[in-house]
FIKE-224409 format. One line per field, with one value per residue (C-alpha): residue number from 1; x, y, z. Coordinates in nm, 4 decimals, m for minus. Example, Ala and Ser with C-alpha at 12.3 -4.5 7.8 and 13.67 -1.06 7.14 Angstrom:
<recs>
nr <- c(1 2)
px <- c(1.2300 1.3670)
py <- c(m0.4500 m0.1060)
pz <- c(0.7800 0.7140)
</recs>
This chain:
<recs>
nr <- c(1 2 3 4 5 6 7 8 9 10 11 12 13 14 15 16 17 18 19 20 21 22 23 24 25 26 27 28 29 30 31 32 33 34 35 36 37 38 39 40 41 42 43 44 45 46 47 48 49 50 51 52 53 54 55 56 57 58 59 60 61 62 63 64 65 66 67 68 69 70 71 72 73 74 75 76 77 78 79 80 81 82 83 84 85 86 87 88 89 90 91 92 93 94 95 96 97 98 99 100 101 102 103 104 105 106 107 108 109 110 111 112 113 114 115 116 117 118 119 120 121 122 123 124 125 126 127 128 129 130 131 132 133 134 135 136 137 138 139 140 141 142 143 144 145 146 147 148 149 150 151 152 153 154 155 156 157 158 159 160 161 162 163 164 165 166 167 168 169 170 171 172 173 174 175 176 177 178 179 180 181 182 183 184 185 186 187 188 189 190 191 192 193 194 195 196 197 198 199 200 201 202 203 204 205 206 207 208 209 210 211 212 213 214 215 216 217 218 219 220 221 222 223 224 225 226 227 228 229 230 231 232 233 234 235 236 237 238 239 240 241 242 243 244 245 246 247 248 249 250 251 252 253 254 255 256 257 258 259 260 261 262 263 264 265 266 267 268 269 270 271 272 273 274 275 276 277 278 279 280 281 282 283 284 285 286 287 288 289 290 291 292 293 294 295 296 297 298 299 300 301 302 303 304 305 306 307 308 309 310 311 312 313 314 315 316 317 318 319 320 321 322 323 324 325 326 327 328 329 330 331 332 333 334 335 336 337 338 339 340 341 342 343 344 345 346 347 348 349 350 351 352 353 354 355 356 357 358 359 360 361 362 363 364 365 366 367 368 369 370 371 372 373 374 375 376 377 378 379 380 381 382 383 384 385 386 387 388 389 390 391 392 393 394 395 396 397 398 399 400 401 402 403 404 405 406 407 408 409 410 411 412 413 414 415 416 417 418 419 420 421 422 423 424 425 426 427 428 429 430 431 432 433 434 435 436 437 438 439 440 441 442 443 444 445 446 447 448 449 450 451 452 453 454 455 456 457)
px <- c(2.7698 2.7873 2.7414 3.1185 3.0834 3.4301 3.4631 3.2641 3.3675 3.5952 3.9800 4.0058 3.8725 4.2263 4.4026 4.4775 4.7197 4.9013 5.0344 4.9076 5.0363 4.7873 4.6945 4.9045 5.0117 5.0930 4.9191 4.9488 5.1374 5.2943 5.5638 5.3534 5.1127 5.2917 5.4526 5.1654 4.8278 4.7427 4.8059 4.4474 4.4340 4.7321 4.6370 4.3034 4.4275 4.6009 4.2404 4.0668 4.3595 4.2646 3.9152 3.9537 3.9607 4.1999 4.4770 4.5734 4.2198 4.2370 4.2830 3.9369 3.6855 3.5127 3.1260 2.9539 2.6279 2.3987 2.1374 1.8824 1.9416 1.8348 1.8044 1.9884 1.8654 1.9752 2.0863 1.7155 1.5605 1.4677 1.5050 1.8456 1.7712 1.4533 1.4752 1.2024 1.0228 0.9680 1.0575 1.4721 1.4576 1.5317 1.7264 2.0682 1.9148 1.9352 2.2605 2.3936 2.2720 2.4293 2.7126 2.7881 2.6756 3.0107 3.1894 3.1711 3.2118 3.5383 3.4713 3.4726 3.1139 3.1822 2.8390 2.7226 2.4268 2.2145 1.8830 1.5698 1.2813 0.9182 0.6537 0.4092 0.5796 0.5984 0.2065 0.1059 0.4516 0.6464 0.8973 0.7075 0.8979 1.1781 1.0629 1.0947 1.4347 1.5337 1.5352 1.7626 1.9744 2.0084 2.0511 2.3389 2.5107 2.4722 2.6114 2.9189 2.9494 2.9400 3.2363 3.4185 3.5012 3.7020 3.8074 3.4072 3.2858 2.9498 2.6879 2.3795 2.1020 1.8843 1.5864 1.2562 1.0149 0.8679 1.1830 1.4897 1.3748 1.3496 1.6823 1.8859 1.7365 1.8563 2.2003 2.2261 2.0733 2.3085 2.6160 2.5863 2.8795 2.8702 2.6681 2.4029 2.0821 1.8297 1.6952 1.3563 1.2904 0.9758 0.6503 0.5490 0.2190 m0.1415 m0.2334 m0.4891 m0.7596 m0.6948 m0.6737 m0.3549 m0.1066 m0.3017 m0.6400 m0.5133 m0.3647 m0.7106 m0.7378 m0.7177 m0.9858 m1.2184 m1.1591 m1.2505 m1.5643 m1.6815 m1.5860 m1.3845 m1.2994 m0.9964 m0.9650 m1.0105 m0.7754 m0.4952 m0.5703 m0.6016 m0.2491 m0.0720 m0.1220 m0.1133 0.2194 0.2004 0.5868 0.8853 1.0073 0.8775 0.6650 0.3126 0.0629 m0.0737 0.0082 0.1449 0.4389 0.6805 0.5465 0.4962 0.8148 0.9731 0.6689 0.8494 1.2189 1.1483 0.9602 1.2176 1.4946 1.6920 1.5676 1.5148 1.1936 0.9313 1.1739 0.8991 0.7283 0.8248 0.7293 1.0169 1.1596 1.0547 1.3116 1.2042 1.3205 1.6491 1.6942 1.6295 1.8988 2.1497 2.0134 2.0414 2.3996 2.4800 2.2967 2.5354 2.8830 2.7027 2.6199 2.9872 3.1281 2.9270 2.9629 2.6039 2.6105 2.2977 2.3129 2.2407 1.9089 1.7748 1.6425 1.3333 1.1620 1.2317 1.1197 0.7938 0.7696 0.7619 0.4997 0.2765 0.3057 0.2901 m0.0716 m0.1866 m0.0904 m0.2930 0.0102 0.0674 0.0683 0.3622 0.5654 0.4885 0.7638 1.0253 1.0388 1.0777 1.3826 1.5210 1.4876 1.7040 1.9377 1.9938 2.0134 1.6818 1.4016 1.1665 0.8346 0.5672 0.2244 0.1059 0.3208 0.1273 m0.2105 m0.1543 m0.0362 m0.3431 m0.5640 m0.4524 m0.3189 m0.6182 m0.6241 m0.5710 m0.4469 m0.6540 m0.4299 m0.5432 m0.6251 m0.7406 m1.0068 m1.2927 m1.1465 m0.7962 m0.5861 m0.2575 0.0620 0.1815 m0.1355 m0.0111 0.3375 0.1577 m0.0361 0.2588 0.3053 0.5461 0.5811 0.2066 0.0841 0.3550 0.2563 m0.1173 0.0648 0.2998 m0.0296 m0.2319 0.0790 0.1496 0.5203 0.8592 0.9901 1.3348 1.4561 1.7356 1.7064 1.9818 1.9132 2.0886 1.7672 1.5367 1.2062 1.0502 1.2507 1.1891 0.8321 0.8812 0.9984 0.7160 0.4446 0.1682 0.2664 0.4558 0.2253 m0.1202 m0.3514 m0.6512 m0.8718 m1.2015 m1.3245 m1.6254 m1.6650 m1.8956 m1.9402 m2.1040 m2.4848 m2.5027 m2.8428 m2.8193 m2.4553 m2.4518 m2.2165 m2.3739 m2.1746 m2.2067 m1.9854 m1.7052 m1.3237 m1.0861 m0.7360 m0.4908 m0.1240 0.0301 0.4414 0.6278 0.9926 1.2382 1.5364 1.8306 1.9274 1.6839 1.4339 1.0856 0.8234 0.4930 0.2021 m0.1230 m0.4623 m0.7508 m1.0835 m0.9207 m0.7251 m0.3449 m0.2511 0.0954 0.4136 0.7111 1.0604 1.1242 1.4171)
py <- c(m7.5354 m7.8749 m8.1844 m8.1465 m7.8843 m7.8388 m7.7536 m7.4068 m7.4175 m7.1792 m7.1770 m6.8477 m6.8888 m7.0546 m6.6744 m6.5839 m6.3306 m6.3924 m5.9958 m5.6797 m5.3351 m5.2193 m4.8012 m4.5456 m4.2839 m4.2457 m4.2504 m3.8923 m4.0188 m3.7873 m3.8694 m3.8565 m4.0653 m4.3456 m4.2494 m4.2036 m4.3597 m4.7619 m4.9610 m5.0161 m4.6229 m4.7029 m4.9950 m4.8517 m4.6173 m4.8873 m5.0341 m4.7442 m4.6834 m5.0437 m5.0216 m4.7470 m4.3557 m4.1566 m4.2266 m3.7870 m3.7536 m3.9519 m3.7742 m3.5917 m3.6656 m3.9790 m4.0877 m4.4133 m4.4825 m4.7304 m4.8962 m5.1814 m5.2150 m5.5182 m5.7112 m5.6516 m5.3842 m5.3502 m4.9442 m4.9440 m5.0698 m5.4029 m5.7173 m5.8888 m6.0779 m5.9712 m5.8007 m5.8981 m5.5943 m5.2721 m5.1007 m5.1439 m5.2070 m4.8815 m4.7082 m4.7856 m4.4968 m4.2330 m4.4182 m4.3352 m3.9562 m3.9107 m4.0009 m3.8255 m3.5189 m3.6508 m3.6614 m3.3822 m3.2094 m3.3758 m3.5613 m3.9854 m4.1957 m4.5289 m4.7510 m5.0785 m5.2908 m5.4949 m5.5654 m5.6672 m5.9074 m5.7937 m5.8564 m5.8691 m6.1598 m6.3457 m6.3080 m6.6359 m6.8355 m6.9203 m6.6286 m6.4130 m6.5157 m6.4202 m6.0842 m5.8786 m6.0726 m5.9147 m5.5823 m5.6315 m5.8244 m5.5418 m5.2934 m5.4755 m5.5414 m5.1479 m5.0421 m5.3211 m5.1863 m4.7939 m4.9215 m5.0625 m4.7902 m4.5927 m4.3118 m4.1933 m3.8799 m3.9630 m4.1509 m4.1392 m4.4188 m4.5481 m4.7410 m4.7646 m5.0382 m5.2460 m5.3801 m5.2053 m4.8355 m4.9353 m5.1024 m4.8443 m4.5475 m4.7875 m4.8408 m4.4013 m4.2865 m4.5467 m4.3592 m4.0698 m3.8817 m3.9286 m3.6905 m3.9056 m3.8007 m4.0524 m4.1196 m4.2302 m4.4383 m4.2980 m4.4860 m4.6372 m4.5353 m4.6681 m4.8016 m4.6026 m4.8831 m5.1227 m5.1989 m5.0773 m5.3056 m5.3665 m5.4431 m5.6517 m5.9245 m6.0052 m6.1483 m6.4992 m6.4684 m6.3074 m6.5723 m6.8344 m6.6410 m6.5915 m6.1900 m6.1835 m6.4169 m6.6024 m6.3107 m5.9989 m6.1703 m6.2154 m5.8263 m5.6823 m5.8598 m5.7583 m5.3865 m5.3485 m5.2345 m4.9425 m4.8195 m5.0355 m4.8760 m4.7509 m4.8692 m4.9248 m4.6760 m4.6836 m4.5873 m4.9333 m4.9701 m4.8476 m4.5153 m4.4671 m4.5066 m4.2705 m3.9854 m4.0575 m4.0321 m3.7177 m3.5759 m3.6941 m3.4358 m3.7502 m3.6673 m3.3270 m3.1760 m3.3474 m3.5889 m3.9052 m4.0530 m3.8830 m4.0624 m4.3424 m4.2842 m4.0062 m3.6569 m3.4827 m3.8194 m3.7927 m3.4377 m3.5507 m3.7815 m3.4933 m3.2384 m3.4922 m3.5554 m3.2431 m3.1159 m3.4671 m3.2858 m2.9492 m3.0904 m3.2797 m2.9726 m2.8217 m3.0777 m3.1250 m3.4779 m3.7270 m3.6760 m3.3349 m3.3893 m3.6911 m3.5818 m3.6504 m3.3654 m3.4900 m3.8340 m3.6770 m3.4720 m3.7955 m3.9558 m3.6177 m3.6482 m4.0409 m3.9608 m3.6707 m3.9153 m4.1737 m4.3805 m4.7727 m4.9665 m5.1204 m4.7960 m4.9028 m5.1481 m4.9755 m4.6016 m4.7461 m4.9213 m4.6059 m4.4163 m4.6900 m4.6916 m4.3197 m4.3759 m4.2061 m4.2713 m4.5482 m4.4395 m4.6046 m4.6683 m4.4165 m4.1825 m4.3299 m4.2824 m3.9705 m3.8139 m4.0458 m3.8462 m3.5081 m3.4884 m3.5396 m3.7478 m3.4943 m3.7072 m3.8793 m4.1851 m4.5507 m4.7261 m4.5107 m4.2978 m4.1590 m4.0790 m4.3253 m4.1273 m4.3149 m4.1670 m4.0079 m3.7676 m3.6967 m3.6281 m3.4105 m3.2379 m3.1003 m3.4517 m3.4119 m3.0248 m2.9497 m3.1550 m3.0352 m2.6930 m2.7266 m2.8880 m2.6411 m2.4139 m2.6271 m2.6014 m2.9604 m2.9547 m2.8260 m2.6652 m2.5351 m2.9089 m2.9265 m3.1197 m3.2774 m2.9877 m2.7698 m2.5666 m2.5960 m2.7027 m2.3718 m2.2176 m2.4656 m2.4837 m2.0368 m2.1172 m2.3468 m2.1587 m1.9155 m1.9093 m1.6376 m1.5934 m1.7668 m1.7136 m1.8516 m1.9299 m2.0847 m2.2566 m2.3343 m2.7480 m2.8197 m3.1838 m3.2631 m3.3599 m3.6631 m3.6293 m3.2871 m3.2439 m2.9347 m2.8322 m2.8036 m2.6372 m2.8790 m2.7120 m2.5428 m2.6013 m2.4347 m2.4362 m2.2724 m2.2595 m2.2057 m2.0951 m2.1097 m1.9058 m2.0901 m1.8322 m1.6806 m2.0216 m2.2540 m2.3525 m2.2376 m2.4760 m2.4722 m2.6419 m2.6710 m2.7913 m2.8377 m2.8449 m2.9216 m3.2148 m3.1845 m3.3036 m3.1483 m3.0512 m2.8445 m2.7358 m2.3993 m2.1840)
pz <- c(m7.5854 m7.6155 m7.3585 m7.2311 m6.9652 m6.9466 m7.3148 m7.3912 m7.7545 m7.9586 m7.9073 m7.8531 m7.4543 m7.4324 m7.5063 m7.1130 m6.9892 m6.7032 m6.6509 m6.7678 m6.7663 m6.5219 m6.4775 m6.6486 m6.4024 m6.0656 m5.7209 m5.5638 m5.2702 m5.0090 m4.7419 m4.4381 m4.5839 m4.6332 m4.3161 m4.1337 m4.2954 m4.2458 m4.4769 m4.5623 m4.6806 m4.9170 m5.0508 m5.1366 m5.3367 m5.5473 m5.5524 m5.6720 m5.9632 m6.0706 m6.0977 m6.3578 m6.1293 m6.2947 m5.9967 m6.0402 m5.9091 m5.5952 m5.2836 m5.2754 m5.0181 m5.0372 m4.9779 m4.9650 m5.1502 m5.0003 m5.1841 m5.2286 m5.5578 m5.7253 m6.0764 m6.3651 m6.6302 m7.0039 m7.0821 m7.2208 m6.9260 m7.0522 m6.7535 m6.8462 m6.4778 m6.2729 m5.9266 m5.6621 m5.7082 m5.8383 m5.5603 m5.6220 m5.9794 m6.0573 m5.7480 m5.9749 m6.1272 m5.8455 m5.7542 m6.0772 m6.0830 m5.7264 m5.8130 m6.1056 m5.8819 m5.6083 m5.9263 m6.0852 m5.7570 m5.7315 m5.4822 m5.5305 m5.5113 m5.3750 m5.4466 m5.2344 m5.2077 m5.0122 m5.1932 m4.9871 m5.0257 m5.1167 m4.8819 m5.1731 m5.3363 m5.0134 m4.9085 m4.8452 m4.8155 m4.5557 m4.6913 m4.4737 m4.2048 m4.3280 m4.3568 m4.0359 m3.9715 m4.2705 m4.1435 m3.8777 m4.0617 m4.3073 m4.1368 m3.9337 m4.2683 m4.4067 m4.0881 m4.1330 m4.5174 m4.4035 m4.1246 m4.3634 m4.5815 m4.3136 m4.5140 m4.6127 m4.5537 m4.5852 m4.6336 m4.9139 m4.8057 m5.1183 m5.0347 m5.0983 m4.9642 m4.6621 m4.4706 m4.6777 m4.6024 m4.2312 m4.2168 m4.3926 m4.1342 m3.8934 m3.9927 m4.0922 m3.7606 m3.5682 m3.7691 m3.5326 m3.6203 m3.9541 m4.2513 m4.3815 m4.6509 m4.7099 m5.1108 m5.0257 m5.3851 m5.5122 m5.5980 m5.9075 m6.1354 m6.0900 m6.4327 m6.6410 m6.6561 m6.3935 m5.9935 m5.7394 m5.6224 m5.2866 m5.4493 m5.6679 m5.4246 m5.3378 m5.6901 m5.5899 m5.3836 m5.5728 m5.8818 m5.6273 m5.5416 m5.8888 m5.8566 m6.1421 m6.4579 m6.5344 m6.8407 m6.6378 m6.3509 m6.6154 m6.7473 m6.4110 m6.3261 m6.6115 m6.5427 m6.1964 m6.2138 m6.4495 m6.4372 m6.3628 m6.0654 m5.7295 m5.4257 m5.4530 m5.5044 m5.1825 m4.8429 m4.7043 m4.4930 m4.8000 m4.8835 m4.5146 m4.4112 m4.7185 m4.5512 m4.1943 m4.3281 m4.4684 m4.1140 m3.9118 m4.1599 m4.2596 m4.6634 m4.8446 m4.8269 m5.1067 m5.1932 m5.0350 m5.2799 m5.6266 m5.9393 m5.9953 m6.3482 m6.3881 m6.4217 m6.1068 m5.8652 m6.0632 m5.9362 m5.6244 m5.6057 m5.7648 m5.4656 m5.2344 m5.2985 m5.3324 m4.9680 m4.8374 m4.9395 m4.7601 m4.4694 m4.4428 m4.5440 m4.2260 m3.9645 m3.9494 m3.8314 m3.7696 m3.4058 m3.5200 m3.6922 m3.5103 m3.1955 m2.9308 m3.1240 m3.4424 m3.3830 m3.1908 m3.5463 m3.7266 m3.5552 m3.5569 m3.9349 m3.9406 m3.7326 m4.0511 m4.2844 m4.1319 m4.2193 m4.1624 m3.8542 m3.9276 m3.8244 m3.5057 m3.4908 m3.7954 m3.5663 m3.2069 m3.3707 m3.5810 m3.2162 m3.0975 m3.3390 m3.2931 m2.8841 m2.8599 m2.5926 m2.7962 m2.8196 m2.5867 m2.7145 m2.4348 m2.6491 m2.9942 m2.8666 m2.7248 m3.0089 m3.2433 m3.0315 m3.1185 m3.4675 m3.6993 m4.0354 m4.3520 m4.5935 m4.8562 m4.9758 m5.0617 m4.8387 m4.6288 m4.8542 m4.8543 m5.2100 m5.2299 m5.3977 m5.5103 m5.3590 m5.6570 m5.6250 m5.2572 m5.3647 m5.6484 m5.4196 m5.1868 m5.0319 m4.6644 m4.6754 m4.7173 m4.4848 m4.2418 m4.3385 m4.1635 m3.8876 m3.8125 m3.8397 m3.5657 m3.3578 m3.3540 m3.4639 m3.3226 m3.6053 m3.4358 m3.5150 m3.7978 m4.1124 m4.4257 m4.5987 m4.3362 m4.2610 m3.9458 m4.0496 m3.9545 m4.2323 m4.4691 m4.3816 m4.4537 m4.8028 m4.8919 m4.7557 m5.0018 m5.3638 m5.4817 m5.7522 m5.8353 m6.2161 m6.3246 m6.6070 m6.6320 m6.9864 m7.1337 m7.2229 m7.4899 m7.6429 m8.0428 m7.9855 m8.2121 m8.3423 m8.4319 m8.4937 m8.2564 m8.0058 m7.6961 m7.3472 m7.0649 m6.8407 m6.7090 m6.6174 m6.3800 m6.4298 m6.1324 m6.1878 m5.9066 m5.8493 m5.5497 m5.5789 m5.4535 m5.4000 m5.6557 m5.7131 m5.6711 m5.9931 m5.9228 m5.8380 m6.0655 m5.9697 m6.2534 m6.0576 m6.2840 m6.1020 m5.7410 m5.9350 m5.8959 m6.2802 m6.3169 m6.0804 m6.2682 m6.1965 m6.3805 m6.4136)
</recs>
């Protein structure tokens, strides 16, 4: 381009239409709808037709998908522009595979956004102000973009991090007569020789305190961030509030913090757009499924988790939203005092797993199934999926089947060129049938170590 800004070069930017032929076809009009339906409804229609839907198809039900998408990706996956952080720089992704699930159903995916800031980014700068605001903001504008679509049918909520998860359960539990799922958006991967993404914002400080070099600073920051998409690895106020949208039934069952990227979160999406046109199709409604015993659920399983403080602020306002009794902290430390810590998850310890180990290991539904054992949970409560959580909690419980093998390991003694044993290795593979036509669920542990989770037909 040259120093005329007005001139972009080439004559053939000058070759503008003024008209075009627009669609071929015709809308599926009927008399009483243009007798009867606003105009808005009609004119829609004409909308739809111009942004490419096959105008025959129209007329089948419609549903919104809600997302904090952000940044622009190539087809590859390579950054054309850069999001603000992992944690919605892939949800396009599950936005995508939902709606091809509406689609093929014959039913019509409409897709909005409203991406969200990264608390991570803004450590330190006055963005952090900014930051709680947010929410509310958010959530005020999903529930203007799920009003403004009159003729949906439902509503799928993507999100995945600090303030964007909170503000789209917000804006679904304050649709209360509406079918809603929520698409927690999964967590990314620790890095195989490195620190987690909340270790590693200390790594200013230790530079300054001669901790670390400038060369293992600029290494440990390059791979913090192991995969491009997800939450961190730890159990901060992101993957803390995906655990509590999937206790309070707003998500499917071990659909909180799956692997970002990686084939089983795609299902996900797929299953939870398909349980969105079931539930519709139902009248299960969120007024249905959000409820004094769900939320009382939630925090039971926010307490096992040992989950973030921050909750403390994002489920009082979700109650609210849903024109439920807000918790008290009377009702916090009660409940703190009775439900005990059974989660292992950084940064809690003793061990700090990252959460893809606790979604590995059974994440929400396991650690609801020892709850529902103690007698801590009311599992009459309904969820998305259209099942109480007693009967899901049924279908998740012992294996249906359960083999094991133990192996010798040896290792080559280098002055003698021997092998030597030095031990032993147990491998369980575990399957969990999940009805005539549902895949099965296998599960390989090797020496207590979840290291694999399978869908199988």
């Amino acid at each position: 381009m040259g120093d005329n800004q007005f001139d972009g070069g080439g004559p053939e930017l000058l070759d503008i239409s003024t008209h075009a032929p627009g669609p071929s076809g015709a809308l599926p009009f009927t008399e009483s709808m243009l007798r009867d339906r606003p105009s808005g409804d009609l004119f829609g229609w004409s909308q739809n037709a111009g942004m490419g839907w096959t105008p025959s198809a129209l007329g089948g039900k419609e549903f919104l998908i809600l997302s904090t998408h952000g940044g622009i990706r190539a087809p590859d996956g390579t950054p054309i522009a850069l999001g603000y952080h992992t944690g919605h720089w892939e949800v396009g992704l599950l936005m995508e595979a939902a709606a091809n699930e509406f689609k093929r159903a014959g039913a019509i995916p409409f897709a909005a956004v409203c991406t969200d800031p990264c608390d991570g980014r803004s450590q330190g700068t006055p963005a952090m102000f900014d930051s709680l605001p947010y929410r509310n903001d958010a959530a005020t504008i999903f529930g203007r973009l799920i009003r403004s679509l009159p003729t949906r049918r439902g509503v799928l909520g993507v999100a995945t991090c600090d303030k964007g998860l909170p503000a789209m359960m917000m804006a679904l539990a304050a649709a209360h007569d509406l079918s809603c799922v929520l698409v927690p958006g999964g967590v990314t991967l620790v890095p195989t020789v490195g620190e987690d993404a909340a270790h590693i914002q200390s790594i200013g400080v230790r530079f300054v305190h001669g901790e670390i070099t400038l060369d293992q600073a600029a290494d440990l920051g390059c791979h913090t961030c192991a995969s491009p998409g997800g939450g961190c690895q730890f159990l901060g106020t992101a993957a803390t509030s995906q655990v509590v949208g999937e206790a309070l039934g707003m998500a499917l069952g071990h659909s909180a913090l799956a692997p970002s990227g990686h084939p089983i979160w795609l299902d996900m999406a797929r299953r939870s757009a398909a349980a969105l046109m079931t539930a519709e199709a139902r009248g299960l409604k969120m007024r249905d499924i959000l409820t004094d015993a769900a939320l009382r659920n939630a925090m039971v399983t926010h307490a096992a988790f040992g989950g973030s403080t921050n909750l403390l602020l994002h489920v009082p306002a979700v109650a609210h939203a849903a024109g439920l009794r807000s918790p008290t902290v009377h009702d916090w430390t009660e409940i703190n005092r009775r439900v005990p810590r059974i989660v292992d998850a950084l940064p809690n310890g003793p061990r700090n797993h990252p959460t893809i180990q606790v979604f590995l290991a059974g994440g929400v539904p396991e650690v609801m199934l020892h709850l529902r054992r103690a007698g801590l949970l009311e599992t009459d409560v309904m969820t998305v999926s259209g099942m109480t959580l007693g009967e899901i909690s049924s279908k998740c419980g012992e294996p249906a089947s359960r083999t094991s093998r133990t192996e010798d390991v040896h290792v080559r003694n280098r002055n003698t060129g021997l092998m030597m044993k030095t031990g032993q290795t147990r491998t369980e593979t575990l399957t969990w049938n999940r009805g005539p036509r549902a895949a099965a669920m296998v599960v390989t542990v090797v020496d207590g170590e979840v290291r694999s989770i399978e869908r199988k037909p």
